[in-house]
C-alpha positions as CSV (number, residue, x, y, z in Angstrom):
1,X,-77.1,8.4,-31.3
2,X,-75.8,12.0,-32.5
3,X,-73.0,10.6,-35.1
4,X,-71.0,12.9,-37.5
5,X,-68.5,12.4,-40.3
6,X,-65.5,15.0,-40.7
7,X,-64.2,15.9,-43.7
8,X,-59.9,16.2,-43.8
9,X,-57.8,16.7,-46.7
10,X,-55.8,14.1,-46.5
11,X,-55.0,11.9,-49.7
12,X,-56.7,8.7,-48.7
13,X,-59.9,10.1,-49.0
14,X,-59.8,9.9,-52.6
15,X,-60.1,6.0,-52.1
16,X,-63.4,6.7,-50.4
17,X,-64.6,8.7,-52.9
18,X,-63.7,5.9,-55.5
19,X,-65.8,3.7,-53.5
20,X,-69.2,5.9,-53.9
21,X,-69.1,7.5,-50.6
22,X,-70.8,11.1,-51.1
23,X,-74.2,9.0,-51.8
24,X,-73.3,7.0,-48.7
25,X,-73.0,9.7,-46.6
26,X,-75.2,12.2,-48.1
27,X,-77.8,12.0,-45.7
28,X,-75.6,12.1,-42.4
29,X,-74.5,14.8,-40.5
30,X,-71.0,15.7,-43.0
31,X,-68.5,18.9,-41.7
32,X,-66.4,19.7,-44.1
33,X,-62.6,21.2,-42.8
34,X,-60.9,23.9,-45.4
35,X,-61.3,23.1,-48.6
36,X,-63.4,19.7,-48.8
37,X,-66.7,21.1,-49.3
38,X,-65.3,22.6,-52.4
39,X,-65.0,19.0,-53.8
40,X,-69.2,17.7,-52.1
41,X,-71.7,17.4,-54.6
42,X,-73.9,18.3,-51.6
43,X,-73.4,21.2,-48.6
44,X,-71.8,20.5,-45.6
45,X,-73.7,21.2,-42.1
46,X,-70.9,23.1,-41.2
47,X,-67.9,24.8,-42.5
48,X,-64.6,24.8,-40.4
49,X,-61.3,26.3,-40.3
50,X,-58.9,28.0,-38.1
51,X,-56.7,30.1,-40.6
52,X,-57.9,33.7,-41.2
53,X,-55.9,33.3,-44.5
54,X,-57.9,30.8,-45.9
55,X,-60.9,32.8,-44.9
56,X,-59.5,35.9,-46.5
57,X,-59.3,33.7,-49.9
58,X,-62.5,32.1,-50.0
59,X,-64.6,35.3,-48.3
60,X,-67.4,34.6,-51.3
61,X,-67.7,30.7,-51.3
62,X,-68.1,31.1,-47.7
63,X,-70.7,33.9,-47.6
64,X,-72.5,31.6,-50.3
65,X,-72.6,28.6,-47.9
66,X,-74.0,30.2,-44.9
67,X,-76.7,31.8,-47.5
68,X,-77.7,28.1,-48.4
69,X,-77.7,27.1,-45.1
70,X,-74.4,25.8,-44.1
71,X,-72.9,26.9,-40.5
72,X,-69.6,28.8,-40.4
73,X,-67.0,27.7,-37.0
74,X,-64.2,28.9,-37.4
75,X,-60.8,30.1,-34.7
76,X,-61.8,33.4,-32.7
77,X,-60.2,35.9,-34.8
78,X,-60.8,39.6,-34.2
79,X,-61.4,40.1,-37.7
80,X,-65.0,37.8,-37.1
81,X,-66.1,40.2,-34.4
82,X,-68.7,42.7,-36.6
83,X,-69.6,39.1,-38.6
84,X,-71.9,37.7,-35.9
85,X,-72.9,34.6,-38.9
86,X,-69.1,33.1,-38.1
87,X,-69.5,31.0,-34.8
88,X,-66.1,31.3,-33.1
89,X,-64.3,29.9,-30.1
90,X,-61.1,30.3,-28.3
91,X,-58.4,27.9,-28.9
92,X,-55.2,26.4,-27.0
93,X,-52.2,24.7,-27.8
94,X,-51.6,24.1,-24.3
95,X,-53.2,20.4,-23.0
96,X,-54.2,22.0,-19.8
97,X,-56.7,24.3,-20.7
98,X,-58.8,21.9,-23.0
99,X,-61.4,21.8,-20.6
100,X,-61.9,25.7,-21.8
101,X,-60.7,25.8,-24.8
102,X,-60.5,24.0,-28.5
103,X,-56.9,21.9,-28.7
104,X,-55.7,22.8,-31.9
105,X,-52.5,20.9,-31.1
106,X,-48.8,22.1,-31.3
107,X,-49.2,22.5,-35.1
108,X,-52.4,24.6,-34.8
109,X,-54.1,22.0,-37.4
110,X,-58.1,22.5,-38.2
111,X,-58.6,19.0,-37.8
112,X,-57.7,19.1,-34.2
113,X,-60.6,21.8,-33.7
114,X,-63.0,20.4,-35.6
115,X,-62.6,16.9,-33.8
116,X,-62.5,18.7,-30.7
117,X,-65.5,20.6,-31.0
118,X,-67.5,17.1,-32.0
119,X,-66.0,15.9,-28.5
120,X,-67.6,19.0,-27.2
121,X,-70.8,18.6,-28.6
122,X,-70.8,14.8,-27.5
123,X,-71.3,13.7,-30.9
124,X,-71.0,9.8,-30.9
125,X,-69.8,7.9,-32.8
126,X,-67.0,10.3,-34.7
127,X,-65.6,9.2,-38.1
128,X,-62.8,11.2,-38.9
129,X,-62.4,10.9,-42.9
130,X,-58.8,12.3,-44.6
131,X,-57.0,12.8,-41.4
132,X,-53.6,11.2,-42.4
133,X,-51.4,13.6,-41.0
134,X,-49.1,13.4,-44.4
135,X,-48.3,10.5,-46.3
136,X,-45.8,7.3,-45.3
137,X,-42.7,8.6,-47.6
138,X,-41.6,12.0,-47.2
139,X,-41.1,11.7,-51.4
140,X,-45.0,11.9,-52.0
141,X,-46.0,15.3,-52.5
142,X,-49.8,14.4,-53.1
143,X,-50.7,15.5,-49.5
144,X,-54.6,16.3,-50.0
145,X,-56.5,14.7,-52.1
146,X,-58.2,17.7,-53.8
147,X,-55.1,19.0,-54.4
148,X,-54.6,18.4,-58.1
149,X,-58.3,19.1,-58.4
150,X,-58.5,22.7,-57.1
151,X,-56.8,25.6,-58.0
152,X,-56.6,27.1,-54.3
153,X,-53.7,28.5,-52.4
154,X,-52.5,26.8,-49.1
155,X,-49.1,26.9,-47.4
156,X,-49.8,23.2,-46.3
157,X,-50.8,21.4,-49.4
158,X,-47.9,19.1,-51.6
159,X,-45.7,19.8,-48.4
160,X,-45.3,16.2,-47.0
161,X,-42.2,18.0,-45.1
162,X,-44.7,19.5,-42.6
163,X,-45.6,16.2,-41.0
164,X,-42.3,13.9,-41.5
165,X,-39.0,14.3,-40.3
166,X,-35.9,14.3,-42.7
167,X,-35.2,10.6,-41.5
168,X,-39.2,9.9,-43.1
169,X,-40.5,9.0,-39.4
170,X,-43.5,10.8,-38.8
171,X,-43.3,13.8,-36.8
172,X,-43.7,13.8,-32.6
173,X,-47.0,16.3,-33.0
174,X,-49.5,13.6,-34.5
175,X,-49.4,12.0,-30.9
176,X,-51.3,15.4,-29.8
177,X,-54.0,13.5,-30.7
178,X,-54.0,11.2,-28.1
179,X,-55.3,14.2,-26.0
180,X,-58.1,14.1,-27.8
181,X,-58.4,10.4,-27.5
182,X,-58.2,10.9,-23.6
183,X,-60.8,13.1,-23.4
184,X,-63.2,11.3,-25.8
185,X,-62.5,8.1,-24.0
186,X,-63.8,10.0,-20.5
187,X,-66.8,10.6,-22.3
188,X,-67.2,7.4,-23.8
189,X,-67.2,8.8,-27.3
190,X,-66.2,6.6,-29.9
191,X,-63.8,7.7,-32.5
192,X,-63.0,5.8,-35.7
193,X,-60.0,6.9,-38.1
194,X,-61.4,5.7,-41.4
195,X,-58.3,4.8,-43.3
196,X,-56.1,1.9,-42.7
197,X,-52.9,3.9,-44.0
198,X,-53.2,7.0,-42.0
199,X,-50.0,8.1,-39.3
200,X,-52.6,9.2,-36.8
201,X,-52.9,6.1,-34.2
202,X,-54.6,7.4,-31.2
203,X,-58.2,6.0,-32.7
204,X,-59.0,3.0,-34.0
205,X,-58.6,2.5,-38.0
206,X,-61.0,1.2,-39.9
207,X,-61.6,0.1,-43.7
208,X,-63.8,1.8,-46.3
209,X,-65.7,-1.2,-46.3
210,X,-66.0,-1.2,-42.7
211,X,-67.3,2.6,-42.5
212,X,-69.6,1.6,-44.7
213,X,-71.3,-1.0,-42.4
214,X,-71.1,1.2,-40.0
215,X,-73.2,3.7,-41.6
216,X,-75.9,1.2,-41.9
217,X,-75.9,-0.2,-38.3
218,X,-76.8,3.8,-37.3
């Protein structure tokens, strides 16, 4: 089995981290999306974003990753083309060209690419880790869970606006991810949501304590 953990930024990670998972998971196959590596007391296999704005504020911390060994994915952007160490790929928001293409989704959301490029990849099982797709009141700013931990710049952090409608029901974009689940499912690729609160339900949720096992059984 080729298993792999992605790292989101969503605020229920924190309960993870409470729980001792960086020495659970320490030894797995860990990519970390934006700014989650930031808060790893060990490097990520790979790095991944979409934004060129957040590469454009983190150029350094990324050139010091892939020095220590860490791969760079990131959106094609023609700013990567004379960096040949950034692996890049074309991305859609259109569900008929996934078969080409990384589905970013209508929002254009790094989790969607990194998920889809484990699809790719035929990585099996997936545990998605901090994808929460905001919070469950519109009132709670604490979006991320790094967020009052870093001092970094993002037009999507404490912004629970982004993902919920004024009413507080959760915006029509998270079921974008049930493309995602088709596909998987064709390839009979598992995919488990680890967080019993999160708004994404195109996966199956699991507990903490239920990751955990997981880990073990692998």
């Amino acid at each position: 089995m080729k298993e792999v953990i992605i790292l989101g930024g969503g605020a229920s990670l924190e309960e993870g981290i409470n729980l001792g998972l960086w020495d659970k998971i320490k030894e797995k196959e860990v990519w970390s999306i934006n700014y989650a590596f930031l808060t790893m007391p060990f490097l990520p296999k790979r790095e991944i974003w979409v934004d060129i704005s957040f590469f454009r504020n983190n150029i350094e911390k990324l050139q010091n990753l892939y020095k220590q060994g860490v791969e760079c994915h990131a959106k094609k952007h023609q700013h990567y083309a004379t960096i040949p160490e950034i692996k890049t790929y074309y991305t859609t928001r259109d569900p008929k060209e996934i078969s080409e293409k990384l589905y970013i989704g209508k929002m254009g959301l790094a989790g969607f690419f990194a998920l889809h490029l484990a699809i790719k990849e035929n990585f099996n099982p997936i545990f998605i880790l901090g994808y929460d797709f905001g919070n469950l009141n519109i009132t709670d700013k604490k979006t991320h869970y790094y967020q009052d931990k870093l001092n970094i710049y993002s037009t999507g952090i404490g912004k629970p606006e982004l993902y919920r409608n004024k009413d507080n029901t959760v915006k029509e974009e998270v079921k974008d991810f049930d493309i995602l689940a088709i596909e998987a499912q064709q390839q009979n690729l598992k995919i488990y949501n680890v967080s019993l609160i999160s708004n994404i339900f195109s996966f199956e949720k699991i507990s903490w304590e239920d990751f955990f096992t997981k880990l073990n059984e692998t």
